[in-house]
N, C-alpha and C positions, 0 to 999 in steps of 0.2 A: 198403274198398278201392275202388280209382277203377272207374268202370263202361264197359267194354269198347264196349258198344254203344252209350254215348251219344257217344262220341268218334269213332266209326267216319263218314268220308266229310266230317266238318266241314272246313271253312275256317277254318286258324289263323295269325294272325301273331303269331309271338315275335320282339320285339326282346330283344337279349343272346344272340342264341343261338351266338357264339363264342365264351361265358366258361362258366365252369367248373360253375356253375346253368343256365345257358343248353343248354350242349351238352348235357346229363343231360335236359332238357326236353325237348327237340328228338327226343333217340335216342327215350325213353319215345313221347312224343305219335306218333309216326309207327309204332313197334310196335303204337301201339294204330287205326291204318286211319286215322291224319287228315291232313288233306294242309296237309302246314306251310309255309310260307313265312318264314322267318327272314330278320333286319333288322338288322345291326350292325357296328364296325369291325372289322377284321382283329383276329386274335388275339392276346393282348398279350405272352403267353409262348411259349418252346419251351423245350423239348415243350408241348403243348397239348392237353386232350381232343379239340376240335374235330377235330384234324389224327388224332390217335391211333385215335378211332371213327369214323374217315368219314363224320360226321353229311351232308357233300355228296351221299353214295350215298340218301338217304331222304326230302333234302326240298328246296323251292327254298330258295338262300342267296343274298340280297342284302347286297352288302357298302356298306354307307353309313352314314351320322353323324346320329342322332337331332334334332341340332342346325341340322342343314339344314333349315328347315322345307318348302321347295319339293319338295325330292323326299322327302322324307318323303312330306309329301301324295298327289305323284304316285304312289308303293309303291302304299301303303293303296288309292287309287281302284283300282290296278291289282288287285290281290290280292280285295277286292271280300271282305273277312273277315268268318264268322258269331263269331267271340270274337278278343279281342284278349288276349295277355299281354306284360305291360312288363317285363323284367328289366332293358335294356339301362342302365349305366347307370355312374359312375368310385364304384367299389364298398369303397373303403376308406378309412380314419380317416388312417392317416400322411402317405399322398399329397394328403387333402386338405389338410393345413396348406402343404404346399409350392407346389401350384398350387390354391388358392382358388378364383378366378375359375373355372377349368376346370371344377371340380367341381360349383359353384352353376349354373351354366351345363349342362352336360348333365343335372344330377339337376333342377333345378325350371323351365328353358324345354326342355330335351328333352320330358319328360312334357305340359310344355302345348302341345308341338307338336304330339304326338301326338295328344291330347282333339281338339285342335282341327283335325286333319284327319280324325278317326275323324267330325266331324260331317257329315260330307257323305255317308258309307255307310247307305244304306238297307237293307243285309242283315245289317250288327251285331246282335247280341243280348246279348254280354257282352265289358263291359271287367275287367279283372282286373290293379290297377296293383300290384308289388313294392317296397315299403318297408324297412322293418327294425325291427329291436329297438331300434333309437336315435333312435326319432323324440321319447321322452321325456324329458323335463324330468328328469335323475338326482340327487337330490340325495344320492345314497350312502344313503338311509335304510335298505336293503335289503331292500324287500319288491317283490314281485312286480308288476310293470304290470297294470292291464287296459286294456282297449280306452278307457277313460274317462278315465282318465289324462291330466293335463294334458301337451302339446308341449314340446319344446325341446333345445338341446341346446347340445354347452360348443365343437364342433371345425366345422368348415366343412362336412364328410358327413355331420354328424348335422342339421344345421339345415338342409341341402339336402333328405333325406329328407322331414322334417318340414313344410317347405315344399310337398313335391311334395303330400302329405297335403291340405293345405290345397287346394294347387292343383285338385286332384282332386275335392275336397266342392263346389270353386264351379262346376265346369264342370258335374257331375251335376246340382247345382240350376238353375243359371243355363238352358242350353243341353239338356240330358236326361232332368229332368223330365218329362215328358207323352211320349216318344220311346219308349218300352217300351226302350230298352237300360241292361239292368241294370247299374253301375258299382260295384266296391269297392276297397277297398286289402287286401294282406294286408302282414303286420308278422311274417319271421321271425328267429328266432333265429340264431345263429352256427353254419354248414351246415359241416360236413365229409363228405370223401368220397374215392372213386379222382377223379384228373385235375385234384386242385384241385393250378397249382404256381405262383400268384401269390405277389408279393412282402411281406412282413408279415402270414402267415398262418401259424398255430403247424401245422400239417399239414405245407403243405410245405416249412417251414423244416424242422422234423423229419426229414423226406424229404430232405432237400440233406446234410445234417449228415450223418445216416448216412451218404451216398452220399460224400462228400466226404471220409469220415473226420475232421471238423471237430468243434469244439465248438461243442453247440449253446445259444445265444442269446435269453435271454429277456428283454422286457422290464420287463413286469409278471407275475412267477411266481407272484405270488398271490391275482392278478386272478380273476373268477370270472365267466364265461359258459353262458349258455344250448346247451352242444352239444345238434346233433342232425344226424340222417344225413342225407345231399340226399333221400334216395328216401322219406323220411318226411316230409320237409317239402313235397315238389313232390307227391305224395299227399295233402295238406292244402289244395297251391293248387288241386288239379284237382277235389278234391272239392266244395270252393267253386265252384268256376264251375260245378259239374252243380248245385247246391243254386241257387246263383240262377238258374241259365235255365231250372229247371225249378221252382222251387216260386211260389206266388202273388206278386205283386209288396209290397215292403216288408214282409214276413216274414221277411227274410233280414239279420242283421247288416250293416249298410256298410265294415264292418272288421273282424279278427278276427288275432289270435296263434296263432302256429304255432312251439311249443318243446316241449322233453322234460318227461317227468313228472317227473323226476327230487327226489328230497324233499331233498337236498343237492345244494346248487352245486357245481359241479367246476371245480378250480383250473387257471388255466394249466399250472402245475409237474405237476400230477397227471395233465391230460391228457398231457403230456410224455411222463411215465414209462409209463404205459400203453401209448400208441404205440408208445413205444421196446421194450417189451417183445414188444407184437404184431407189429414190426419183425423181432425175435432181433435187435436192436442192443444196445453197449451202454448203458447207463440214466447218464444223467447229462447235467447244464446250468447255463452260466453268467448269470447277469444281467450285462446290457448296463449298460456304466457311461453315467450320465447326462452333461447335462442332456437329459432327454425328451421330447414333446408330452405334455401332460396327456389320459390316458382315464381312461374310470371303471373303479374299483376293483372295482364289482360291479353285476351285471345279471342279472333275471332277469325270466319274463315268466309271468302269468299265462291258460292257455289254456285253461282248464275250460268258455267259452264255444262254439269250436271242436268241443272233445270232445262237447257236449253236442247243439248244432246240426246237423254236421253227421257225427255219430257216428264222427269220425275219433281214432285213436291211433296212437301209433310202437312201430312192431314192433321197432326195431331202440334198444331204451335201450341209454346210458349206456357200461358193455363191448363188447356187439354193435356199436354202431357204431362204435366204435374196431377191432373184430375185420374188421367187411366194407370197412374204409378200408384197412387195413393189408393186408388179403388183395388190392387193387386193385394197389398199388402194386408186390407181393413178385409179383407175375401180369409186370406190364412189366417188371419186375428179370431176369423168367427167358424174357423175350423172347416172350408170350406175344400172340395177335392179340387189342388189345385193343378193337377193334370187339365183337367174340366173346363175349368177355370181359365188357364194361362191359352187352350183351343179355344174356349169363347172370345176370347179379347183377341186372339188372330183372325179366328172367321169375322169377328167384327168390324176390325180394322178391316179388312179385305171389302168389306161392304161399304165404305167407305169411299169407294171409288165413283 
């Protein structure tokens, strides 16, 4: 579990921190005594976690675009950060086929704006860039990624990732080499949680359905991803960055997977039902008539490197995470403060250890 005291009084800049990983980051990292400075545009949904947990009551929030590089730069000199994490970034598969450019564009020159004005901070000590499960080359074979794994991907967010990837290994060598600040990537899995209510996300489609009394909508129901709870996976990122600024230099993975144990993959459809159950909704969904954007059929990621390095695991498999999403959501349903709220389920998780 993440360590209390090494997070206490640090200087953090999270970009992303008004998305739906971002704001969970943001609440966690400031519970735990560090003084954050968040980086990102306006919130893209309403409702929003951001707006919902008052992350503004806990930290600085800067509102601008990754993409600027000028004031980018200006932030970072200003902020003057001992770790940097990158979330910020156009985070899904469907939106990228429609606006391409946008997506290539924020995912691989956002990130190299970023490197490239983190090189001017002399009180850096660790970078920590967010990727994802789809920086790999899918060919459907079905087995498990490792971190070795050759790159690629078939949609414009998956090659944007993959690129950021690369971006990231040249700046560390080229420019960070000999600079003592440690640089990695982490690669997670497909994050559920309370406050996720973006567009093309089996959660909170789910979530609308219900609410809406509509049928819900699937596109790929027999698709199969890596679930896992935010607060297991942002537990993995934070555990990484104590692991590289504190252990010897180049002992430390320069990448690493963060997904569930899980020994069978878990279906779109199945996650469905599940949810809809932990809802008290009723259970049922239609597939979306095509023609569709091509994703992959199936994904899953190998993290035994993770588990092993930095002795991290998810407390919350498989049911449980579907049990502590569903109990987020049926909280705001009953009108509950969910600033309050989204702090209980981290201190609780935290106890969990």
């Amino acid at each position: 579990m993440v360590n209390s005291t090494f997070w206490r009084g640090k200087k953090i800049l999270l970009t992303g921190h008004t998305g739906f990983k971002g704001a969970w980051a943001a609440h966690w990292l400031s519970s735990l005594g560090a003084k954050v400075t968040g980086l990102a545009l306006q919130p893209h949904t309403l409702p929003n976690l951001f707006s919902l947990a008052h992350i503004t009551a806990d930290i600085n929030s800067v509102i601008a675009d990754i993409r600027d590089a000028d004031k980018l730069a200006q932030i970072v000199q200003q902020v003057r950060p001992d770790i940097i994490i990158h979330m910020a970034a156009q985070a899904l598969v469907r939106p990228s086929y429609t606006s391409p450019l946008a997506t290539l564009e924020a995912n691989i020159m956002g990130t190299a704006n970023l490197l490239e004005a983190a090189r001017g901070v002399n009180t850096l000590d660790t970078i920590l860039i967010i990727t994802s499960d789809k920086v790999y080359k899918n060919n459907e074979e079905g087995q498990p990624f490792v971190e070795e794994d050759r790159m690629g991907g078939h949609d414009p967010y998956s090659v944007s990732k993959a690129a950021a990837e690369l971006v990231t290994a040249s700046y560390a060598s080229a420019f960070f080499a000999d600079s003592g600040v440690k640089i990695a990537t982490a690669r997670g899995g497909n994050v559920i949680g309370g406050g996720d209510f973006s567009t093309d996300r089996i959660v909170p489609d789910i979530w609308r359905a219900a609410q809406s009394q509509q049928p819900l909508i699937l596109r790929y129901p027999q698709a199969t991803r890596p679930w896992q709870h935010v607060l297991d996976c942002l537990n993995g990122y934070f555990l990484y960055i104590e692991k590289l600024s504190l252990a010897e230099p180049k002992t430390v993975p320069g990448t690493l997977n963060f997904g569930p144990t899980g020994e069978r993959p878990i279906s779109v459809s199945r996650l469905a039902d599940i949810m809809q159950e932990a809802l008290q909704t009723p259970r049922g969904w239609q597939q979306e008539k095509g023609p569709l954007p091509k994703e992959m059929k199936s994904l899953s990621l190998d993290t035994s490197k993770a588990r092993l390095v930095l002795n991290w695991q998810d407390y919350l498999p498989d049911q449980k995470a579907v049990e502590w999403t569903a109990a987020w959501y049926l909280e705001l349903k009953n009108g509950t403060d969910m600033d309050q709220f989204t702090r209980h389920q981290i201190t609780s998780f935290m106890d969990l250890k």
